[in-house]
C-alpha positions as CSV (number, residue, x, y, z in Angstrom):
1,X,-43.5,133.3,192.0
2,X,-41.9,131.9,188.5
3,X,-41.4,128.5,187.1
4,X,-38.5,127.0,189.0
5,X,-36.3,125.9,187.9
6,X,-38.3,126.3,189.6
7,X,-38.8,127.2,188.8
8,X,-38.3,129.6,189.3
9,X,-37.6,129.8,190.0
10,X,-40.3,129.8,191.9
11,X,-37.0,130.2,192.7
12,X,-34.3,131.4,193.5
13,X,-33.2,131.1,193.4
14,X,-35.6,130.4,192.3
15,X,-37.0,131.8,192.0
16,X,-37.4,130.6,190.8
17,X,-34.1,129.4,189.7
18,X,-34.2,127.1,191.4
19,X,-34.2,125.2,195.5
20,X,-34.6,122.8,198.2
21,X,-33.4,122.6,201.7
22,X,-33.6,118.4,202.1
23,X,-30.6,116.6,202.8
24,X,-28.9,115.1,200.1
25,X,-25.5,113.4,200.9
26,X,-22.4,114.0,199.2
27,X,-22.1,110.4,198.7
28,X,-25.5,110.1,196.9
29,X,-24.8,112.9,194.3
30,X,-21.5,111.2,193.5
31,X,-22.5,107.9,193.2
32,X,-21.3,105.4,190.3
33,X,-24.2,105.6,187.9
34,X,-25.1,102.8,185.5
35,X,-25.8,105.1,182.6
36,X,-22.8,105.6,180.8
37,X,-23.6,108.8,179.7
38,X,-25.0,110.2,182.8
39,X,-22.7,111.3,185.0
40,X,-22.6,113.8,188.1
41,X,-19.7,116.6,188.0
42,X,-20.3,118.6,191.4
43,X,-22.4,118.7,194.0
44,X,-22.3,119.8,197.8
45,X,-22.5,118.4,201.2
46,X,-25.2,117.6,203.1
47,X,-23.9,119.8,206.3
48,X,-23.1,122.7,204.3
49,X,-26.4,122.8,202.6
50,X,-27.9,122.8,206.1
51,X,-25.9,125.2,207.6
52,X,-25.8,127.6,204.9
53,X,-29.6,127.3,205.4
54,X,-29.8,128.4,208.9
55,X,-27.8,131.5,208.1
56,X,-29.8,132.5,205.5
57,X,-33.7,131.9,207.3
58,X,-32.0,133.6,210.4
59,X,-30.8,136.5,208.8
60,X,-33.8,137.3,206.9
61,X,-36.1,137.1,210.1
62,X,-34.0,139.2,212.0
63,X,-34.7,141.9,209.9
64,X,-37.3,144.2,209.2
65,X,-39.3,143.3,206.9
66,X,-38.6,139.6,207.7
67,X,-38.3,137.5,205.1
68,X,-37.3,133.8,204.2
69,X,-35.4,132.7,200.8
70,X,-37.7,131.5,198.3
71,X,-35.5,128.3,197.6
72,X,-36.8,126.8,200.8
73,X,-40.7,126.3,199.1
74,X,-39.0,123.4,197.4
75,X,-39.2,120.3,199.3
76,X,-40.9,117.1,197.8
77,X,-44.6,118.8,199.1
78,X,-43.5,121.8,197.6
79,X,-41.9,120.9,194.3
80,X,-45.4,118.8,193.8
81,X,-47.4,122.1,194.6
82,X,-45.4,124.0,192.3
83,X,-46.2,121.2,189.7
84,X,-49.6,122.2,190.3
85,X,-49.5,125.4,190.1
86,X,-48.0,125.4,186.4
87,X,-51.2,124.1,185.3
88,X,-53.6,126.3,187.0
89,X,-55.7,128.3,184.3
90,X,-54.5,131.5,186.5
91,X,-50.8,131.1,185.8
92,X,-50.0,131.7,182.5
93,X,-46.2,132.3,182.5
94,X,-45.6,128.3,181.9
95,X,-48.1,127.9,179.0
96,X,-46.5,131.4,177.1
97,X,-42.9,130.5,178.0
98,X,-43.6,127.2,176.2
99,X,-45.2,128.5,173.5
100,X,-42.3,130.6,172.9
101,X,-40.1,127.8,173.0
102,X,-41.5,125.5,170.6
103,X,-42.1,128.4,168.4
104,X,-38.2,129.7,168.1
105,X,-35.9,127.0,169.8
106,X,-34.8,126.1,166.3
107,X,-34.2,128.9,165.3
108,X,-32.3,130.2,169.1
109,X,-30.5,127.3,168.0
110,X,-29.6,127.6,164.7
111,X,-28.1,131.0,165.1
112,X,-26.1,130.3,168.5
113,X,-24.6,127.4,166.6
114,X,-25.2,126.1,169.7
115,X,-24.2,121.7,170.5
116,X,-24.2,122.2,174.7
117,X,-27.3,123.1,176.3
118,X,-26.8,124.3,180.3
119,X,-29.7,125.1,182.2
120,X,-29.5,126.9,185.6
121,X,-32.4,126.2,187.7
122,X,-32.8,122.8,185.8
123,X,-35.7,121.2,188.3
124,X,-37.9,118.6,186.2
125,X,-36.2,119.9,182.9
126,X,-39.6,120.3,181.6
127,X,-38.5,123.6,180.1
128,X,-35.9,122.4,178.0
129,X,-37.6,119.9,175.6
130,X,-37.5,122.1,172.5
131,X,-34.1,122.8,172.6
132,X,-32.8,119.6,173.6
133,X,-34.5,118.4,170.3
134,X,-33.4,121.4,168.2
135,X,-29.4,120.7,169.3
136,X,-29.6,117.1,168.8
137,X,-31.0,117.2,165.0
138,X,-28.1,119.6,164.5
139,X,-25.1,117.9,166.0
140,X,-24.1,114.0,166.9
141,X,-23.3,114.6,170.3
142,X,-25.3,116.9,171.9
143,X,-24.6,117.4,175.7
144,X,-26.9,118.5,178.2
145,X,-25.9,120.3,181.4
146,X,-28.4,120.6,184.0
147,X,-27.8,122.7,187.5
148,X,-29.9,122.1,190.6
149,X,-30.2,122.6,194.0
150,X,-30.8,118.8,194.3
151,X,-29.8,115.7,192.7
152,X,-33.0,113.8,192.3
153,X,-34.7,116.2,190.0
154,X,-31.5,116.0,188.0
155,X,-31.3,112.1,187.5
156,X,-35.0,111.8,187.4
157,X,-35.0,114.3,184.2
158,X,-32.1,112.3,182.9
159,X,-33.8,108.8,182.3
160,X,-36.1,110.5,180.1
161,X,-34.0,112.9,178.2
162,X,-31.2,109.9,177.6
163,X,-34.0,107.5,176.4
164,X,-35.3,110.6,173.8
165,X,-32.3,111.4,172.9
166,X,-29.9,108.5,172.1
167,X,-26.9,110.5,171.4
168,X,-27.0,112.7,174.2
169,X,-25.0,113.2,177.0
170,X,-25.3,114.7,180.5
171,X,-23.3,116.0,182.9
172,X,-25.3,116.8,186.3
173,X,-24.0,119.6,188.5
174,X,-26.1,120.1,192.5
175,X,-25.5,123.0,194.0
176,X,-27.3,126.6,194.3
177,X,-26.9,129.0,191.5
178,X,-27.3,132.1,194.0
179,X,-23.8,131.6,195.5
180,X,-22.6,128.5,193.6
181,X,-22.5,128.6,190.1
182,X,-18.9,129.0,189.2
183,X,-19.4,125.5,189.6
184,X,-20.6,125.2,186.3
185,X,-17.6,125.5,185.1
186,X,-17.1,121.5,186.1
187,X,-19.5,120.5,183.5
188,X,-18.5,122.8,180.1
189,X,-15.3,121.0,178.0
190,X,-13.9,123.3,174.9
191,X,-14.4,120.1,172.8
192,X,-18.6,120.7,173.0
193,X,-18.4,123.7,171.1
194,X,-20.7,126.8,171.5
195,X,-23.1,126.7,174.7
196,X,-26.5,127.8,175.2
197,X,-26.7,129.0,178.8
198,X,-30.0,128.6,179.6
199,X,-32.6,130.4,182.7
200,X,-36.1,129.7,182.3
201,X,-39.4,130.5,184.2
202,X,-38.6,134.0,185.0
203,X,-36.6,133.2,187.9
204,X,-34.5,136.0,187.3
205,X,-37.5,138.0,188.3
206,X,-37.3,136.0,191.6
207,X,-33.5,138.1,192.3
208,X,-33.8,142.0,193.1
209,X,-32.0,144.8,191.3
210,X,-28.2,143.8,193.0
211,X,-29.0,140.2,193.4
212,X,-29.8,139.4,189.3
213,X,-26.7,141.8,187.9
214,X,-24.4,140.0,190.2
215,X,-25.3,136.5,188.8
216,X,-25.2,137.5,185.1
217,X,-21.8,138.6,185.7
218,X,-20.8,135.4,187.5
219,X,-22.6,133.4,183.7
220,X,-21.3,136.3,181.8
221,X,-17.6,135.0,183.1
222,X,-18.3,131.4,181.9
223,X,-19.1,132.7,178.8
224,X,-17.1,132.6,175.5
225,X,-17.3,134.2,172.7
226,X,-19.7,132.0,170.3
227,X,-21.7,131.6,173.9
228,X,-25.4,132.6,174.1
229,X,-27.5,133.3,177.0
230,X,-31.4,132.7,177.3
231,X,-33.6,133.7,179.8
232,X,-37.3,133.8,180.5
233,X,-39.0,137.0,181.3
234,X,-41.9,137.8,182.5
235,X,-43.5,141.1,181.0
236,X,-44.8,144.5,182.7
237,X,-49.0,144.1,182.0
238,X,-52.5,144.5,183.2
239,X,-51.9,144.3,187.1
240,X,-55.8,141.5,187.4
241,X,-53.7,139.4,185.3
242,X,-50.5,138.8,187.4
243,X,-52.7,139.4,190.6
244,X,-54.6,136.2,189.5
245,X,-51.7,134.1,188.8
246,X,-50.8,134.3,192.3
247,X,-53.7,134.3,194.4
248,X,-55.8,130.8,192.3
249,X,-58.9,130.2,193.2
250,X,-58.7,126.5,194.6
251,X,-55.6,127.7,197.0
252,X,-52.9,125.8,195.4
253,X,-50.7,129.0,195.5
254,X,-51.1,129.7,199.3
255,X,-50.6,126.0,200.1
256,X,-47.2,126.5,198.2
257,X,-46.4,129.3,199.8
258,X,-47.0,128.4,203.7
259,X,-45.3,125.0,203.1
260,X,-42.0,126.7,203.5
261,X,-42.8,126.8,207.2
262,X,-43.1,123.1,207.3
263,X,-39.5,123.0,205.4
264,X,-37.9,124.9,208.3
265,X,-40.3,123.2,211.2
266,X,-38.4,119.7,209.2
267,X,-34.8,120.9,209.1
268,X,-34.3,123.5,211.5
269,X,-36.2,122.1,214.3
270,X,-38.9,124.5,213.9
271,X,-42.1,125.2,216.0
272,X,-44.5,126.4,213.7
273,X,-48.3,126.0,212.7
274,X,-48.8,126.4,209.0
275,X,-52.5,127.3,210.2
276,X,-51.4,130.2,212.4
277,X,-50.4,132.1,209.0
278,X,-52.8,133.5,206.1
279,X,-50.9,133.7,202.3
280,X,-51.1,137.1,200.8
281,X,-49.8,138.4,197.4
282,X,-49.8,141.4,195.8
283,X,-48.4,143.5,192.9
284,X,-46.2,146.7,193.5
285,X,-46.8,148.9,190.3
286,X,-44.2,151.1,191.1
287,X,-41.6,148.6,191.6
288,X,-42.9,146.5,189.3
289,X,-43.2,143.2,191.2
290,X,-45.4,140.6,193.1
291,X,-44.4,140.3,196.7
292,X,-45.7,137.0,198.2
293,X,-45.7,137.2,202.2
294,X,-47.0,134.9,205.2
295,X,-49.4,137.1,207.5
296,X,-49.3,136.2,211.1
297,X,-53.1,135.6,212.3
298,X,-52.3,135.8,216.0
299,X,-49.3,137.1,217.7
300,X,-47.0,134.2,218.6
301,X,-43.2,132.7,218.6
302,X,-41.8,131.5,215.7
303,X,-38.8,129.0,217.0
304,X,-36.0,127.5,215.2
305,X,-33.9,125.1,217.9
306,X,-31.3,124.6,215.3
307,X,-30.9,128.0,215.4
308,X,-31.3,129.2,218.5
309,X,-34.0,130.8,217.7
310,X,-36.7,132.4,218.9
311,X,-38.9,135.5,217.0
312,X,-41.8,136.9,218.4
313,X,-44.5,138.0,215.6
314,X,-47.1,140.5,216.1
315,X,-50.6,139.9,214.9
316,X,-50.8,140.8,211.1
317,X,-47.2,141.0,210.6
318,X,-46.1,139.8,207.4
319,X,-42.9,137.9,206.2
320,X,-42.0,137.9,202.8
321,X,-41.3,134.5,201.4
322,X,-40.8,135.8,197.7
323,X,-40.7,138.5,195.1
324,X,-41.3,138.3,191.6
325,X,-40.0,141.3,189.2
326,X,-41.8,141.9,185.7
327,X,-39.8,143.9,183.3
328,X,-40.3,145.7,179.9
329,X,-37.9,145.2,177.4
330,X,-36.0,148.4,178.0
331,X,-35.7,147.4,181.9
332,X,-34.4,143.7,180.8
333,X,-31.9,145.2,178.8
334,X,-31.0,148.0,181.2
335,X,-30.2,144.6,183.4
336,X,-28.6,142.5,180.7
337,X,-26.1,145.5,180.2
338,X,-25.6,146.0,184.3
339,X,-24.6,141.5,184.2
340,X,-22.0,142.0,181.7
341,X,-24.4,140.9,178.8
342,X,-25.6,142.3,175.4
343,X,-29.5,141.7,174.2
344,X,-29.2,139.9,171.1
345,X,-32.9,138.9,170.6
346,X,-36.1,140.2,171.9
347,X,-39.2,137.5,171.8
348,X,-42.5,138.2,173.2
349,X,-45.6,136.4,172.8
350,X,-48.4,138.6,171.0
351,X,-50.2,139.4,173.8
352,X,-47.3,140.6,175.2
353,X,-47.4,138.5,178.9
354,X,-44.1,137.0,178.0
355,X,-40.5,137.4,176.6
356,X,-37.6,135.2,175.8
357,X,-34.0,137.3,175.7
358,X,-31.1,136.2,173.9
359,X,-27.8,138.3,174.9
360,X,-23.9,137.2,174.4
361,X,-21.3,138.5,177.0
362,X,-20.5,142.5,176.2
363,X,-17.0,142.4,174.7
């Protein structure tokens, strides 16, 4: 589970990322908007979203494990749990990611050269701060552009970013940065000079070892020359540590987790009981990463009309809603190098729960 973009990123995302299955029409993400330098440059349809959707959740529970995409936690329940979450004294990864920031987002800044700002994953932008602040004190028109899987995060952030920043401009881009962020492409002019892609919360973590190459390749192509990248990583450490930061105390984190049933009971047509199913998480040492399932308490159908759909689950059977990698900073690089990229920078908080990587695209 990582700071979405949600995230995110708990998303994936997003991670992660990173993600929401509501309906958004095409209509809404285009609409005029009265702030002049607000303005959204892509988005998808509401049918496609939907669609895309199905295949996805039906793919993964046809298949052993069984497994849903952890974009679908973030409804407006979800995205509110996850809010949560990020200030639970068990889940550190928000509090040393920003730490990191406000510590070196000047100088990330000052050496990219960077005057664009694009963040994958963007959610609530409450990531970004420090580097939206570091850009604009070193150019006159700073331009900010955030990608999400939904459009109200996006002109929610912006309000409060435009009225911060009175220079700054924003081009808003919806769609899902898993299979659709060549479109971020529609957002980047020559005439903003060097970028800063950016991908926060250790959502990356939230991709496996094909899934996270295979996007940096996809940035890594955006890319130009002066271009940095910037991601969020969360670090290899005592296993009680990232055990607590996903199994809380007051429950916030299964609640999160089991709430992606009532996403697909909402847009799939779903029968499901969120109280049939039991939230367990644990940490793979050898691979390195949390796994976050939904144990079945009884056995039972689980039923998606939309679909046609209809799983029978055992009793105890588990389906895995989300994994979370954790790297070391040879096995970050290692993954940097496999997506096309080169690590730049290396920075970890001292207690080493935490890294920020900057990389350029391999020549």
């Amino acid at each position: 589970m990582n700071t979405p973009k949600r995230a995110d990123a708990r998303q994936g995302g997003v991670p992660e990322g990173g993600g929401t299955a509501r309906a958004y029409t095409l209509h809404a993400v285009q609409a005029v908007q009265t702030e002049p330098r607000f303005e959204f440059v892509g988005g998808s349809a509401t049918g496609d979203r939907r669609a895309r959707m199905a295949r996805e959740v039906i793919a993964g529970l046809s298949r052993r494990p069984r497994s849903i995409p952890p974009k679908y936690f973030y409804d407006e329940r979800g995205s509110r749990l996850f809010d949560a979450i990020c200030d639970l004294p068990e889940y550190y990864l928000t509090r040393a990611e920003q730490a990191l920031l406000q510590a070196h987002a000047g100088g990330i800044v000052q050496r990219s050269g960077a005057r664009c700002l694009v963040e994958i994953g963007s959610g609530m932008a409450r990531k970004t701060g420090s580097l939206l602040r570091a850009i604009s004190a070193r150019t006159l028109s700073p331009v900010y552009v955030p990608f999400d899987i939904a459009p109200e995060p996006i002109r929610e952030s912006a309000r409060g970013l435009l009225a911060a920043h009175p220079t700054l401009r924003v081009r808003g881009i919806v769609g899902d940065f898993a299979h659709e962020c060549v479109r971020l492409s529609r957002g980047l002019s020559e005439s903003d000079g060097p970028t800063l892609f950016a991908f926060l919360g250790s959502t990356i973590g939230n991709l496996d070892e094909a899934e996270a190459p295979s996007l940096l390749r996809t940035i890594a192509s955006l890319m130009k020359r002066r271009d940095r990248f910037l991601v969020g990583i969360d670090l290899v450490k005592d296993p009680r540590i990232i055990a607590r930061a996903y199994n809380d105390d007051q429950g916030v984190t299964a609640a999160f987790n089991k709430n992606v049933l009532s996403v697909l009971a909402r847009e799939l047509d779903g029968h499901l009981d969120e109280n049939a199913f039991d939230h367990l998480a644990l940490y793979d040492e050898a691979r390195e990463r949390v796994e976050m399932h939904l144990v079945s308490l009884r056995q039972q159908p689980l039923t998606l009309c939309s679909g046609d759909v209809r799983i029978e689950l055992a009793e105890g059977e588990r389906v895995m809603t989300e994994i979370s990698r954790k790297f070391t900073e040879e096995s970050a690089r290692h993954m940097l190098s496999e997506g096309g990229m080169t690590m730049l920078e290396w920075l970890s908080t001292p207690e080493q729960l935490f890294a920020l990587c900057v990389a350029e695209r391999t020549a």
